[in-house]
C-alpha positions in Angstrom: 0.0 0.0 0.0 1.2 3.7 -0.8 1.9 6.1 1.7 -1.1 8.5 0.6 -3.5 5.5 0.9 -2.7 4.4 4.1 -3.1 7.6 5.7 -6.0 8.9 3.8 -8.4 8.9 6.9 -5.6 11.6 8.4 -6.3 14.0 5.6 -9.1 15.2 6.3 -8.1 16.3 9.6 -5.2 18.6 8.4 -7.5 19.9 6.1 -10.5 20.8 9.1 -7.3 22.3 11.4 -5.8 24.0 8.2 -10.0 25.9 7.7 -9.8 25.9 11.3 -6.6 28.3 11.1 -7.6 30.3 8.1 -10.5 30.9 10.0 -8.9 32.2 13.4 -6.4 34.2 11.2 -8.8 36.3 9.2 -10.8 36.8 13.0 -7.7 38.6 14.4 -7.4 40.4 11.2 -11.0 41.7 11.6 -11.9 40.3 8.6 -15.6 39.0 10.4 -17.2 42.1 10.8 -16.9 43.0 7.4 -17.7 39.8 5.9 -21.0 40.4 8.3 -21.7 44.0 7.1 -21.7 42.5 3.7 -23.7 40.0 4.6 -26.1 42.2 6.0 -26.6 44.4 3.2 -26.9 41.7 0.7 -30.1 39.9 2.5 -31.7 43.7 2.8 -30.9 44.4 -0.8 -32.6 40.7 -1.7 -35.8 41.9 0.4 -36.0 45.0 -1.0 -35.5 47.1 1.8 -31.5 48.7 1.1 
């Protein structure tokens, strides 16, 4: 068996700590809040009231 095979079931946990990261990173950055405000602003604009 190859090396990427046996450890396959490993993968997917560097890849949730690796989101996981990205995640806390763009936080400290203060990259949330204006991900939110756009959020925000996109649902009013769909409902039609911004």
């Amino acid at each position: 068996m190859s090396f990427w095979r046996r450890n396959r079931k490993y993968w997917w946990i560097a890849g949730v700590t690796l989101g996981i990261l990205c995640l806390c990173m763009g936080a400290v950055d203060g990259q949330f809040s204006i991900i939110w405000k756009k959020a925000v602003m996109i649902c009013m604009e769909c409902i039609g009231i911004g």
